[in-house]
PQR file of N, CA, C, O and H, with PARSE charges and radii, in Angstrom:
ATOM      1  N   UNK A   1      68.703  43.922 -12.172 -0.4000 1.5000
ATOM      2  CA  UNK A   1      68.902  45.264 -12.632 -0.0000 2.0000
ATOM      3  C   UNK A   1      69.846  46.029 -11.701  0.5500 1.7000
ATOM      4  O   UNK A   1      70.241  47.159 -11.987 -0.5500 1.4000
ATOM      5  N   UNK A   2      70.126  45.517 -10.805 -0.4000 1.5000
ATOM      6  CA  UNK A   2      70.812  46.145  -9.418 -0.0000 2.0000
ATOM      7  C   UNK A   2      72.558  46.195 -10.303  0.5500 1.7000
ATOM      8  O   UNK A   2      73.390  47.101 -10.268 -0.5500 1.4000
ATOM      9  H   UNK A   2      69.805  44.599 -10.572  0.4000 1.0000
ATOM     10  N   UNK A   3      72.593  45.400 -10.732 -0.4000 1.5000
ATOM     11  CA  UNK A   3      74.223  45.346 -11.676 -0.0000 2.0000
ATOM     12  C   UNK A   3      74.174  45.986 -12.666  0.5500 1.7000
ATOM     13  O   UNK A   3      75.180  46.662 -12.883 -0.5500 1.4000
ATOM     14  H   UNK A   3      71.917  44.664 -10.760  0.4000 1.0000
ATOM     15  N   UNK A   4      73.323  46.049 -13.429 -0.4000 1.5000
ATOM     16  CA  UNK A   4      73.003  46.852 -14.167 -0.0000 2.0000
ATOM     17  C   UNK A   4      73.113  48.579 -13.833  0.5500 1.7000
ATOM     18  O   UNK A   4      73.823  49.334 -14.498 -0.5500 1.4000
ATOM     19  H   UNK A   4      72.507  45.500 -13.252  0.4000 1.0000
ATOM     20  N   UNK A   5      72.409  48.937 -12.873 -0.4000 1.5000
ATOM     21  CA  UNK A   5      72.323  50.186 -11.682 -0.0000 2.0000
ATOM     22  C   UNK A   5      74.231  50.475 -11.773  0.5500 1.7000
ATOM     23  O   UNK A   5      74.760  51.415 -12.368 -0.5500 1.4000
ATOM     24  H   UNK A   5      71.833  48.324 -12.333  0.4000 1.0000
ATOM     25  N   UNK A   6      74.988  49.325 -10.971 -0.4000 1.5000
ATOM     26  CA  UNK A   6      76.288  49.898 -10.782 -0.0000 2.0000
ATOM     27  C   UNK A   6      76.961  49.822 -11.784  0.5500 1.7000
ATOM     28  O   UNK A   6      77.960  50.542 -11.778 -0.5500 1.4000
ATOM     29  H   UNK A   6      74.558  48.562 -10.488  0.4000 1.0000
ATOM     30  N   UNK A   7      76.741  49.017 -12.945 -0.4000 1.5000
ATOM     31  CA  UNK A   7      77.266  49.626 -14.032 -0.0000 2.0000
ATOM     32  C   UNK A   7      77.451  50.657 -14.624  0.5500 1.7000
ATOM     33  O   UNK A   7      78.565  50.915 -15.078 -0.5500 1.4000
ATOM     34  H   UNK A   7      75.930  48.433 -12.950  0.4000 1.0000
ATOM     35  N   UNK A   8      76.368  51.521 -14.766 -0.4000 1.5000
ATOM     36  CA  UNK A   8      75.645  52.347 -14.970 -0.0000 2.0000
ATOM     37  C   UNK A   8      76.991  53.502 -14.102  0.5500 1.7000
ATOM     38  O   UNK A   8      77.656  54.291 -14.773 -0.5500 1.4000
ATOM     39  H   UNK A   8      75.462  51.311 -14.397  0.4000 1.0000
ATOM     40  N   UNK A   9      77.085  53.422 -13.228 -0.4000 1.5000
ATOM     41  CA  UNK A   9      77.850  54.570 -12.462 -0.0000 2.0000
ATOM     42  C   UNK A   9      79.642  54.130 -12.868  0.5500 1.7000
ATOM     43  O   UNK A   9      80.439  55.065 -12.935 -0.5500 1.4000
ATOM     44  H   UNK A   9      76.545  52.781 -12.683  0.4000 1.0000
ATOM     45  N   UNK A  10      80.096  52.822 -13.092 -0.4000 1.5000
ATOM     46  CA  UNK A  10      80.894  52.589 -13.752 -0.0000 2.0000
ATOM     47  C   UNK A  10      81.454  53.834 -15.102  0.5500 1.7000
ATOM     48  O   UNK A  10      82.558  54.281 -15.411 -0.5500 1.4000
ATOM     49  H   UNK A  10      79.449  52.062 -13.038  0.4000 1.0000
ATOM     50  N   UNK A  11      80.219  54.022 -15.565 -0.4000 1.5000
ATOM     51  CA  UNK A  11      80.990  54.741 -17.026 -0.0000 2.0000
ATOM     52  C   UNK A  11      80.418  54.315 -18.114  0.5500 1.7000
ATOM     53  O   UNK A  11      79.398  53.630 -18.038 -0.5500 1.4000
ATOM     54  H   UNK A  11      79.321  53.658 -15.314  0.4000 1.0000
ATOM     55  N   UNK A  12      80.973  54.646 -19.298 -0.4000 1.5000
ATOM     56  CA  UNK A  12      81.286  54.442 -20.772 -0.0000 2.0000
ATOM     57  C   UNK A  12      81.696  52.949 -21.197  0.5500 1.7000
ATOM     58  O   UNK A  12      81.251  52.293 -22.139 -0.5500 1.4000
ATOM     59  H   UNK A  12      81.802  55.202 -19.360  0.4000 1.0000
ATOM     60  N   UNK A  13      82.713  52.573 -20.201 -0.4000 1.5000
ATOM     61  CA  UNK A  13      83.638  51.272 -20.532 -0.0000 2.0000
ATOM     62  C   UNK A  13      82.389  50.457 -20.088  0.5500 1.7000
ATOM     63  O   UNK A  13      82.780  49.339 -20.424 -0.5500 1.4000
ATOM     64  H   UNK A  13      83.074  53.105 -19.436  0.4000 1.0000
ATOM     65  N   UNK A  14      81.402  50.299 -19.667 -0.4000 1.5000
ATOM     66  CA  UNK A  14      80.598  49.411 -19.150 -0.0000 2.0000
ATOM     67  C   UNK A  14      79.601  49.275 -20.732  0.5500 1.7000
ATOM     68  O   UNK A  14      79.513  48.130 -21.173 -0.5500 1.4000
ATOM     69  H   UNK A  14      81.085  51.207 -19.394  0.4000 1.0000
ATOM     70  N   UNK A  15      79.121  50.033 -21.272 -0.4000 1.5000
ATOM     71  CA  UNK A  15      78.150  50.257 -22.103 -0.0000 2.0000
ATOM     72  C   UNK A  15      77.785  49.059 -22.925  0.5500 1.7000
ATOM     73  O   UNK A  15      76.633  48.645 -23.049 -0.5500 1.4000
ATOM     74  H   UNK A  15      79.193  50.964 -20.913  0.4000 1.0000
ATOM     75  N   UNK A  16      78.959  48.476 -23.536 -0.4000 1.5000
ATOM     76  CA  UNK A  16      78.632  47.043 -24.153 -0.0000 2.0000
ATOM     77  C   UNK A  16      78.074  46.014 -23.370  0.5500 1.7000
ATOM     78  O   UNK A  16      77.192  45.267 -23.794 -0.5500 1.4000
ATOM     79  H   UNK A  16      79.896  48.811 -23.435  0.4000 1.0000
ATOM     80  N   UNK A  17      78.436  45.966 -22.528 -0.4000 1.5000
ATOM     81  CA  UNK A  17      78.029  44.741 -21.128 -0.0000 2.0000
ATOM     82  C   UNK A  17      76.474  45.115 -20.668  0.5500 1.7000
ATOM     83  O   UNK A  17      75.840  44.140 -20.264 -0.5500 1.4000
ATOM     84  H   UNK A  17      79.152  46.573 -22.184  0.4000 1.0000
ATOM     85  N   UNK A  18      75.759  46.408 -20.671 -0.4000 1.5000
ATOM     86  CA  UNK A  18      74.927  46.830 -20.124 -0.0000 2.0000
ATOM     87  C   UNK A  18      73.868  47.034 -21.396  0.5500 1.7000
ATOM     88  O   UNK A  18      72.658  47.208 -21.256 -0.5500 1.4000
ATOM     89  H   UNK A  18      76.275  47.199 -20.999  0.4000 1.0000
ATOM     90  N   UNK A  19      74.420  46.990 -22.381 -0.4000 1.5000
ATOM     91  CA  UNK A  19      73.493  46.304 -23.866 -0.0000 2.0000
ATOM     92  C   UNK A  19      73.172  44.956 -24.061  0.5500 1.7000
ATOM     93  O   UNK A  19      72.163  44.452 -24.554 -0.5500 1.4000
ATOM     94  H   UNK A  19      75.403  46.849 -22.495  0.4000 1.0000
ATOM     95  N   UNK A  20      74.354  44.365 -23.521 -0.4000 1.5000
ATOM     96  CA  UNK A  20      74.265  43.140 -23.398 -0.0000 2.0000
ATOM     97  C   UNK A  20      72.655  42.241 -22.740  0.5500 1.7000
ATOM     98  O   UNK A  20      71.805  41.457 -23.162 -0.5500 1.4000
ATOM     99  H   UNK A  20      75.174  44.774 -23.120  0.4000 1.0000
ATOM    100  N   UNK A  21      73.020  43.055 -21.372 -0.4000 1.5000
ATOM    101  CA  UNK A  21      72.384  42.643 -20.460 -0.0000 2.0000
ATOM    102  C   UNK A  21      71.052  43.081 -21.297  0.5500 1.7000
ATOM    103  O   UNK A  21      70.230  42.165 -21.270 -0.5500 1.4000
ATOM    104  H   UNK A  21      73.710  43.692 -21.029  0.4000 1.0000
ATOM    105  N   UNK A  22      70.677  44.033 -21.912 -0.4000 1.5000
ATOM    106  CA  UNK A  22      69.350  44.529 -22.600 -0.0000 2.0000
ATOM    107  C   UNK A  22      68.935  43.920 -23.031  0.5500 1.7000
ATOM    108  O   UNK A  22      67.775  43.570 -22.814 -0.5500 1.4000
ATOM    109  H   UNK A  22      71.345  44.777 -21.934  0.4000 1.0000
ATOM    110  N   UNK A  23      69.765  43.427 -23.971 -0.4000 1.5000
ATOM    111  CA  UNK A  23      69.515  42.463 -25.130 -0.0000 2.0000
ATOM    112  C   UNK A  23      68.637  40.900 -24.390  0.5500 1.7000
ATOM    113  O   UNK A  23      67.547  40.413 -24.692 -0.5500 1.4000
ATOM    114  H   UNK A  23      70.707  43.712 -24.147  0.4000 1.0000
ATOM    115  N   UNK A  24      69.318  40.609 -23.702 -0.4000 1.5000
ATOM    116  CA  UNK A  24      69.037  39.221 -23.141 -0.0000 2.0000
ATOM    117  C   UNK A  24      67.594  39.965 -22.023  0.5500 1.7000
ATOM    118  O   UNK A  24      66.515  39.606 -22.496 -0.5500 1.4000
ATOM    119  H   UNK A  24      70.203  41.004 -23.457  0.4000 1.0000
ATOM    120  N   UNK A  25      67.495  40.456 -21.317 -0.4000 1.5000
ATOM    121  CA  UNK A  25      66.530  40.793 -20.859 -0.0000 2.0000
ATOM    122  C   UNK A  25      65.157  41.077 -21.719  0.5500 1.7000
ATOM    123  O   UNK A  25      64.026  40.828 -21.303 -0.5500 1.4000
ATOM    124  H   UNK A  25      68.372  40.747 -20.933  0.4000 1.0000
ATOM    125  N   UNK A  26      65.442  41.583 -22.858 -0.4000 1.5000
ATOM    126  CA  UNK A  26      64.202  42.004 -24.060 -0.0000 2.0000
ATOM    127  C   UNK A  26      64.063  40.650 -24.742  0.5500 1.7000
ATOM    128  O   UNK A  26      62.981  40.447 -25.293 -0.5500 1.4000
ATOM    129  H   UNK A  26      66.361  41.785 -23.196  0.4000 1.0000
ATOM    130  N   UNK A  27      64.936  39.743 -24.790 -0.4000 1.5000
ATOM    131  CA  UNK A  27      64.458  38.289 -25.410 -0.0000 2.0000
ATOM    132  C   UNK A  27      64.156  37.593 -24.107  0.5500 1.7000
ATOM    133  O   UNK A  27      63.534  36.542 -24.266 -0.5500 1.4000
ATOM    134  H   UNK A  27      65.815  39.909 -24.343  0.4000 1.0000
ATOM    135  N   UNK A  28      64.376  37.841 -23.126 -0.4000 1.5000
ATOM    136  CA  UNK A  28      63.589  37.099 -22.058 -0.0000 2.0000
ATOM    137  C   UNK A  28      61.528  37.497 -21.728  0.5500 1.7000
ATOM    138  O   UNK A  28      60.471  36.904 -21.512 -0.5500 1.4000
ATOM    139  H   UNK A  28      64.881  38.695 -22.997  0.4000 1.0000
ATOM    140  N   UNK A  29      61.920  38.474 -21.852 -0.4000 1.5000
ATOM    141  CA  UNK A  29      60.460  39.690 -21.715 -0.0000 2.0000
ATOM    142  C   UNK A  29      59.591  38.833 -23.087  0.5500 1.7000
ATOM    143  O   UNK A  29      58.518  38.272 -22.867 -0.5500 1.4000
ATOM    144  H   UNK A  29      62.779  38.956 -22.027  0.4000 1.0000
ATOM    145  N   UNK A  30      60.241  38.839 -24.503 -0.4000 1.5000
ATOM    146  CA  UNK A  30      59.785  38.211 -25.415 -0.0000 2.0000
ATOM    147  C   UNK A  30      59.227  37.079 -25.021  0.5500 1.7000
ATOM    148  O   UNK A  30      58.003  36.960 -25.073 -0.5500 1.4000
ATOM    149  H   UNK A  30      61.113  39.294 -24.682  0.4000 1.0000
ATOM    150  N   UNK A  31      59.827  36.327 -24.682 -0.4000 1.5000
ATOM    151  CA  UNK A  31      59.500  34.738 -24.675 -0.0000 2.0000
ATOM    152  C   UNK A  31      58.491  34.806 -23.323  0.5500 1.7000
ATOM    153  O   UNK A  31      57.820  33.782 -23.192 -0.5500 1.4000
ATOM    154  H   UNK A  31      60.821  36.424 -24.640  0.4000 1.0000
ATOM    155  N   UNK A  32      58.320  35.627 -22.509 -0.4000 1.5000
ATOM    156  CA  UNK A  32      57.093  35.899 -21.301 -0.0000 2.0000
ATOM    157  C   UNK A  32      56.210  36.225 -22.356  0.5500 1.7000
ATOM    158  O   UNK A  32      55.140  35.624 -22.262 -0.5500 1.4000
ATOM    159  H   UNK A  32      58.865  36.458 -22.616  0.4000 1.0000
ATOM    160  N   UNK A  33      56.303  36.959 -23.302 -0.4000 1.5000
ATOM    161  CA  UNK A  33      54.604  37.498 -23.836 -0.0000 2.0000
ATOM    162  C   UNK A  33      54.081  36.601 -24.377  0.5500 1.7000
ATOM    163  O   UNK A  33      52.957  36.127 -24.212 -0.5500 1.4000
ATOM    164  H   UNK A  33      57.172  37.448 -23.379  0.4000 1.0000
ATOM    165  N   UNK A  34      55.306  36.186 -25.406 -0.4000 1.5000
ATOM    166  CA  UNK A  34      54.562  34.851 -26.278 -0.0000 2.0000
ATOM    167  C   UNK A  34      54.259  33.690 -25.857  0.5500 1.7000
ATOM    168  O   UNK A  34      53.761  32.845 -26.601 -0.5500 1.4000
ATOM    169  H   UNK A  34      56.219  36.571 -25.539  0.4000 1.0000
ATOM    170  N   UNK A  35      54.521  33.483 -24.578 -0.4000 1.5000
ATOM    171  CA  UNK A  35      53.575  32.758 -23.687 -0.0000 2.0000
ATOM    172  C   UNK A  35      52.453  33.097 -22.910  0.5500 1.7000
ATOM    173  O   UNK A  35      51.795  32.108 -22.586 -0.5500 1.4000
ATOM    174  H   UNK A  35      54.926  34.170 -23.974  0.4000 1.0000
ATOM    175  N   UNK A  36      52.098  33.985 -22.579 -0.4000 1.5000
ATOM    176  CA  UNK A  36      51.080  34.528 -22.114 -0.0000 2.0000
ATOM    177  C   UNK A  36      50.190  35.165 -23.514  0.5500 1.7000
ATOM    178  O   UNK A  36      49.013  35.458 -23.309 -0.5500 1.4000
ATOM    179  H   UNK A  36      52.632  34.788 -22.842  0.4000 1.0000
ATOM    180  N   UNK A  37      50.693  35.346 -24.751 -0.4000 1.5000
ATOM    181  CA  UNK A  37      49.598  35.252 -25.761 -0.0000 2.0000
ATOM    182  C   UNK A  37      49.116  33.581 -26.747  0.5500 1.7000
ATOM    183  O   UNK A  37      48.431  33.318 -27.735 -0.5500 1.4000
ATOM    184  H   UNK A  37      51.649  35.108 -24.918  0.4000 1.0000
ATOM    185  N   UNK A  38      50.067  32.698 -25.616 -0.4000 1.5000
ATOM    186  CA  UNK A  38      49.844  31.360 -26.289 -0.0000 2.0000
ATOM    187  C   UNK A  38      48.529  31.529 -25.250  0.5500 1.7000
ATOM    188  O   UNK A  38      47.367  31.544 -25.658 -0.5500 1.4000
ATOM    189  H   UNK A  38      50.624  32.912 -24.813  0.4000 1.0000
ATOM    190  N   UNK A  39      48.889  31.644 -23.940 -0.4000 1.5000
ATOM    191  CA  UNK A  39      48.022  30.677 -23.434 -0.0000 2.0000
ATOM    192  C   UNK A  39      46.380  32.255 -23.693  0.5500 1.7000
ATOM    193  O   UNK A  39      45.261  31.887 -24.050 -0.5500 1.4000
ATOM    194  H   UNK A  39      49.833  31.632 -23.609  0.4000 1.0000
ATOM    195  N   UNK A  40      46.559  33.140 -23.533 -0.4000 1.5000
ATOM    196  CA  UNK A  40      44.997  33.898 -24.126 -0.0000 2.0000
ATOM    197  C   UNK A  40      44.503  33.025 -25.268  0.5500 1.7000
ATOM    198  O   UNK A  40      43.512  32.339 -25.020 -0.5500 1.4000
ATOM    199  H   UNK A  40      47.468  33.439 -23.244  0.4000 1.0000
ATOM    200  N   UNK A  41      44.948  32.958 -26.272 -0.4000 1.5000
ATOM    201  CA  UNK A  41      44.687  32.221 -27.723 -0.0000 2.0000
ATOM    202  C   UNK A  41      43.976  31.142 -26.774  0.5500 1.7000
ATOM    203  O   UNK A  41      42.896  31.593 -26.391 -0.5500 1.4000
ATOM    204  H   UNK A  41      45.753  33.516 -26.473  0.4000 1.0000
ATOM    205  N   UNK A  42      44.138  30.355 -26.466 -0.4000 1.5000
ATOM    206  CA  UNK A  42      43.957  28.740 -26.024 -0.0000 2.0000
ATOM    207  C   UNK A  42      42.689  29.152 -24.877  0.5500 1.7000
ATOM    208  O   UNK A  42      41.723  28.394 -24.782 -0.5500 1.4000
ATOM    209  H   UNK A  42      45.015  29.989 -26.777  0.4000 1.0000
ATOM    210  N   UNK A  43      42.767  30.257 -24.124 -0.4000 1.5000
ATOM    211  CA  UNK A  43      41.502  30.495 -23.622 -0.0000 2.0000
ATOM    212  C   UNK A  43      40.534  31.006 -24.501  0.5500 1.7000
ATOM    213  O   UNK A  43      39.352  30.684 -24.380 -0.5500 1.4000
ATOM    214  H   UNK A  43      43.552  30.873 -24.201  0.4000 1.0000
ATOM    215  N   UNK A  44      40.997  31.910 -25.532 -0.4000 1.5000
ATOM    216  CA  UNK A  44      39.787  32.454 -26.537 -0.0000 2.0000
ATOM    217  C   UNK A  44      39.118  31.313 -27.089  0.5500 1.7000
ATOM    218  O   UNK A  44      37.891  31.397 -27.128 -0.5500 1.4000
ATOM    219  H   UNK A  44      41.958  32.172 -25.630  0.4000 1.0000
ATOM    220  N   UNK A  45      39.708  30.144 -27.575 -0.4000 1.5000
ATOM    221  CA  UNK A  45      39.737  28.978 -28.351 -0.0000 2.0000
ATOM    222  C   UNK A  45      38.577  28.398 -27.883  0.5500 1.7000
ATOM    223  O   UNK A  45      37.564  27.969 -28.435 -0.5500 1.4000
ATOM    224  H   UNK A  45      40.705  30.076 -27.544  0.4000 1.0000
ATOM    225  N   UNK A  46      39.129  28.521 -26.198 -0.4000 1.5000
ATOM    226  CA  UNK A  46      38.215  27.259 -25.374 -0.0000 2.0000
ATOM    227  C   UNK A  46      37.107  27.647 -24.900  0.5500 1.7000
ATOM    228  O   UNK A  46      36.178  26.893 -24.612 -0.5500 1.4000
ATOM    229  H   UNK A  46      39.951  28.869 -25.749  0.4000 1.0000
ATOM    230  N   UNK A  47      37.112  29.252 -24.741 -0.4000 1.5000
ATOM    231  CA  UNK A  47      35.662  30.277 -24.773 -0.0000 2.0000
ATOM    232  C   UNK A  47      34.630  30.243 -25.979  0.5500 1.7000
ATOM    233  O   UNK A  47      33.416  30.052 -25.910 -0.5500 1.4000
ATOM    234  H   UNK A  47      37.866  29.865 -24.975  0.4000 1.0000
ATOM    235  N   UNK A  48      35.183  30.408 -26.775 -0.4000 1.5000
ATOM    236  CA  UNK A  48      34.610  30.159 -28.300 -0.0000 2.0000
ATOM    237  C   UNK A  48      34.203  28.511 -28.402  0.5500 1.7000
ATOM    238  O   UNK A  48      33.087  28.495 -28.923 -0.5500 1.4000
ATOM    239  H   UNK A  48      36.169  30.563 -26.831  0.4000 1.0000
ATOM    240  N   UNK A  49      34.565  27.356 -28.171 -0.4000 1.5000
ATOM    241  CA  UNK A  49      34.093  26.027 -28.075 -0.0000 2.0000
ATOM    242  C   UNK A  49      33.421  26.086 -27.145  0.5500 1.7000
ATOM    243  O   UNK A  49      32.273  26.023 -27.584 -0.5500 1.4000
ATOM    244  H   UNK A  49      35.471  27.369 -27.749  0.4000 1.0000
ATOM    245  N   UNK A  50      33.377  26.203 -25.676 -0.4000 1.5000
ATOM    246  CA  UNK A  50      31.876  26.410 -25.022 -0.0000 2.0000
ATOM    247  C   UNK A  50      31.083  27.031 -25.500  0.5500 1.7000
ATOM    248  O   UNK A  50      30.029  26.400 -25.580 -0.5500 1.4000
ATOM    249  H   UNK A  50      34.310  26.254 -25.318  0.4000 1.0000
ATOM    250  N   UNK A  51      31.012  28.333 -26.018 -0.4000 1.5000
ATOM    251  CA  UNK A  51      29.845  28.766 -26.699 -0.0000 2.0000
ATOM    252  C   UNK A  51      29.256  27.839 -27.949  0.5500 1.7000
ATOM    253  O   UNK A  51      28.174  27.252 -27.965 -0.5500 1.4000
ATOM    254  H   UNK A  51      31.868  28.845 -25.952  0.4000 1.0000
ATOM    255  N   UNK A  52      30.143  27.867 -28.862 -0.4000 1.5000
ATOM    256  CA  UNK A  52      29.488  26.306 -29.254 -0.0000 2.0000
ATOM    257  C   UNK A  52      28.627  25.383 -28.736  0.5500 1.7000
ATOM    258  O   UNK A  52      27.484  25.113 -29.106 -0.5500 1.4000
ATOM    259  H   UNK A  52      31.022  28.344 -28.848  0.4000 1.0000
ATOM    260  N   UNK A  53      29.102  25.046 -28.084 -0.4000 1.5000
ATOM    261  CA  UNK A  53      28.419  23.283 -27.711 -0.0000 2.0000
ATOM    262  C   UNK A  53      27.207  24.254 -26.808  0.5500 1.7000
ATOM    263  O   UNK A  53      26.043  23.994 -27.112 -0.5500 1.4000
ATOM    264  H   UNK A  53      30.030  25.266 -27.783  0.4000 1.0000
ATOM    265  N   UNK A  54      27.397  25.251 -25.822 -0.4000 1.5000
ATOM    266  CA  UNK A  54      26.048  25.768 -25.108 -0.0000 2.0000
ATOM    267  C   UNK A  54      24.665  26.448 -26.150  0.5500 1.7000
ATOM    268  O   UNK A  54      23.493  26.613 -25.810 -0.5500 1.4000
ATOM    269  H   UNK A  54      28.342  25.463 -25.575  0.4000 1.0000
ATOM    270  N   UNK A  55      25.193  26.685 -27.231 -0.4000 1.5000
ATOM    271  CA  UNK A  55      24.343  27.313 -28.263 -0.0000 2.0000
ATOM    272  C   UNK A  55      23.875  26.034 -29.278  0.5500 1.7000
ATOM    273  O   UNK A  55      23.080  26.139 -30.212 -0.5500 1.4000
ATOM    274  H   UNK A  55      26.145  26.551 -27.507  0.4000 1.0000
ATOM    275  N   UNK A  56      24.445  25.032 -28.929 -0.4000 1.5000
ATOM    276  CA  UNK A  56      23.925  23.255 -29.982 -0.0000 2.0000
ATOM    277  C   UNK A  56      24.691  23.511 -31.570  0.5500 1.7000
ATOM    278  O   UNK A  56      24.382  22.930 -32.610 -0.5500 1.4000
ATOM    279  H   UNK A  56      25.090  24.947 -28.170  0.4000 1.0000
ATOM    280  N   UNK A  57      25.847  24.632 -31.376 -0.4000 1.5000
ATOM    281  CA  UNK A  57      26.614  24.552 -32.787 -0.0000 2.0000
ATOM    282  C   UNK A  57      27.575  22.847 -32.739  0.5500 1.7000
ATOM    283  O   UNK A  57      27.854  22.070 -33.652 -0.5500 1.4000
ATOM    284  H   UNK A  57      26.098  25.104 -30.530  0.4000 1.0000
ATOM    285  N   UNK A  58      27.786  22.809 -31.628 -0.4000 1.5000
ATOM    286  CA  UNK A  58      29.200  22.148 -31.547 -0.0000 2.0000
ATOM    287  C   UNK A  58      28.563  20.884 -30.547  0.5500 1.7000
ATOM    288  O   UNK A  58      27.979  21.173 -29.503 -0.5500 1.4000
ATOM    289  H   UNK A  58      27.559  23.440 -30.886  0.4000 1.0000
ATOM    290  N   UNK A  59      28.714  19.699 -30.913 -0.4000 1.5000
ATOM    291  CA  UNK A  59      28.488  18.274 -29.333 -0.0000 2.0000
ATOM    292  C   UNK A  59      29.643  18.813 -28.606  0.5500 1.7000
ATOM    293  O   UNK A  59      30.493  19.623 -28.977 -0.5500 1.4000
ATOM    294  H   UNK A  59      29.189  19.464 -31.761  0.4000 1.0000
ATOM    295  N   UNK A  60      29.506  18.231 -27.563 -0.4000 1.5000
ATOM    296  CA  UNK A  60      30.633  18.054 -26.589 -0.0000 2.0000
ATOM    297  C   UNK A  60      31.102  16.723 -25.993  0.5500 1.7000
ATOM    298  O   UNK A  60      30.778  15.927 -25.111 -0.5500 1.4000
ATOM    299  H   UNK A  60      28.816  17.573 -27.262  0.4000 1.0000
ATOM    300  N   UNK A  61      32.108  16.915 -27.011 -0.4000 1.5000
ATOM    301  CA  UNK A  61      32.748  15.547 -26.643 -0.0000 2.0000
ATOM    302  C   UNK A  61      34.227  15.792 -25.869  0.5500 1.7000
ATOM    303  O   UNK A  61      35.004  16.690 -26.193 -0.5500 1.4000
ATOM    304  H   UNK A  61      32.371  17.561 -27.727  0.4000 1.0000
ATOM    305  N   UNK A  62      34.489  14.734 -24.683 -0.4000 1.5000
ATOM    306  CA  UNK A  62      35.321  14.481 -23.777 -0.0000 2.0000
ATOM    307  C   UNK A  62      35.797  13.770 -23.611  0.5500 1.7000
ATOM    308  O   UNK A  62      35.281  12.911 -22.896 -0.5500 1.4000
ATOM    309  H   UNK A  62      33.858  14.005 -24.420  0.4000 1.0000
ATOM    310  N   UNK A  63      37.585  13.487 -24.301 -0.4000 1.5000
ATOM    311  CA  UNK A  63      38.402  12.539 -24.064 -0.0000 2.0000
ATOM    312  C   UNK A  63      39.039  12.150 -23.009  0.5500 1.7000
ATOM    313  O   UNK A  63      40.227  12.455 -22.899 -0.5500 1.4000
ATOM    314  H   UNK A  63      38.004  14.185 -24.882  0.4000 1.0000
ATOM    315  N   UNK A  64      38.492  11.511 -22.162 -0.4000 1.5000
ATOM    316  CA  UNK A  64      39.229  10.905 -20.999 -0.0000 2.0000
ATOM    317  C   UNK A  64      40.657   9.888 -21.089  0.5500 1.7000
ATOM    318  O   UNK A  64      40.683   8.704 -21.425 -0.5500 1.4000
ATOM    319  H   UNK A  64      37.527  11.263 -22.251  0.4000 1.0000
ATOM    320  N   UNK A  65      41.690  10.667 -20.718 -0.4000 1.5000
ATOM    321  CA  UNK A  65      43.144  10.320 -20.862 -0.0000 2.0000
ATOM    322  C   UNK A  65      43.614   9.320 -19.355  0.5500 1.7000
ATOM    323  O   UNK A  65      43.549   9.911 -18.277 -0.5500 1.4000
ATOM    324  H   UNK A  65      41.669  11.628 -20.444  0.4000 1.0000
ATOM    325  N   UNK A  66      43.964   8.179 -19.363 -0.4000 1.5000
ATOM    326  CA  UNK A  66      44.493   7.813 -18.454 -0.0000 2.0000
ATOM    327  C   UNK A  66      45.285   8.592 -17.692  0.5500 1.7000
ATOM    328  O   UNK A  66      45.469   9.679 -18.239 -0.5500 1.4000
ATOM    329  H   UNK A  66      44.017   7.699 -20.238  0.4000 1.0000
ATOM    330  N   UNK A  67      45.855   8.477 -16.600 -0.4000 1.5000
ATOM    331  CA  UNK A  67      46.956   9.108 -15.782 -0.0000 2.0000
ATOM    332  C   UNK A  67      48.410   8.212 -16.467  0.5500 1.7000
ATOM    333  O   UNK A  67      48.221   7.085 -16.924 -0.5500 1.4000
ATOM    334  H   UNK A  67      45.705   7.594 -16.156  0.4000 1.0000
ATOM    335  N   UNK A  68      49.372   8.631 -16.475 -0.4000 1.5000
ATOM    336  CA  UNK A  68      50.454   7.994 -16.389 -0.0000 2.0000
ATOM    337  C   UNK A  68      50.914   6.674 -15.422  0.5500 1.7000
ATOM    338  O   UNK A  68      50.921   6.814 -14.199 -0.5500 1.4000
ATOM    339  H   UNK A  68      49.525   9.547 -16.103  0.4000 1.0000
ATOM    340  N   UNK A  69      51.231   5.609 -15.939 -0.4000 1.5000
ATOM    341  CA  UNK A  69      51.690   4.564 -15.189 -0.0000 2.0000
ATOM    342  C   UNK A  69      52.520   5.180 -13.913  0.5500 1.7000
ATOM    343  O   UNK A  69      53.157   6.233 -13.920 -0.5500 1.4000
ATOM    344  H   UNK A  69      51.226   5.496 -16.933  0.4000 1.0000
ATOM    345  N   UNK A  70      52.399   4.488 -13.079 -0.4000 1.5000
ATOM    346  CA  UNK A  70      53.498   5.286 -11.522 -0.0000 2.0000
ATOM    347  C   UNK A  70      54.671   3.391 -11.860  0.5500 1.7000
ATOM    348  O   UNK A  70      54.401   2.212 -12.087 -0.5500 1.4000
ATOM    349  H   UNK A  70      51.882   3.632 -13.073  0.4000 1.0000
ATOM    350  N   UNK A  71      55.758   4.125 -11.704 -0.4000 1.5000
ATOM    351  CA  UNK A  71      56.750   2.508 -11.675 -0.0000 2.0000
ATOM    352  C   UNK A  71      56.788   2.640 -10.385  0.5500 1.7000
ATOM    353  O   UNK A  71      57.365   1.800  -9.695 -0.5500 1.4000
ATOM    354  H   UNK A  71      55.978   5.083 -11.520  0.4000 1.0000
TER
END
């Protein structure tokens, strides 16, 4: 934002460049939320399935995944 800042004292002639920069900053900000409302979802999910299985709605079953081969 600091370039942004001296743009800013630049003028008028800057204004497209400093939308610019908006633009890409507000689709960056985007793609932070909708990851941080992926991962809430996926905790609500996994809050809601423990209550399950602790209340005897749901078994609890646990897939144990190998680790990846090391070459």
């Amino acid at each position: 934002m600091k370039t942004y800042l001296e743009m800013c004292l630049e003028g008028k002639s800057t204004i497209p460049q400093r939308k610019e920069m908006l633009t890409k900053k507000q689709e960056a900000l985007n793609a932070s939320i909708k990851e941080l409302e992926d991962s809430i979802d996926y905790i609500r999910w996994k809050q809601n399935f423990y209550d399950e299985v602790l209340s005897g709605k749901r078994p609890y079953i646990s897939i144990k995944k190998s680790p990846p081969a090391v070459k």
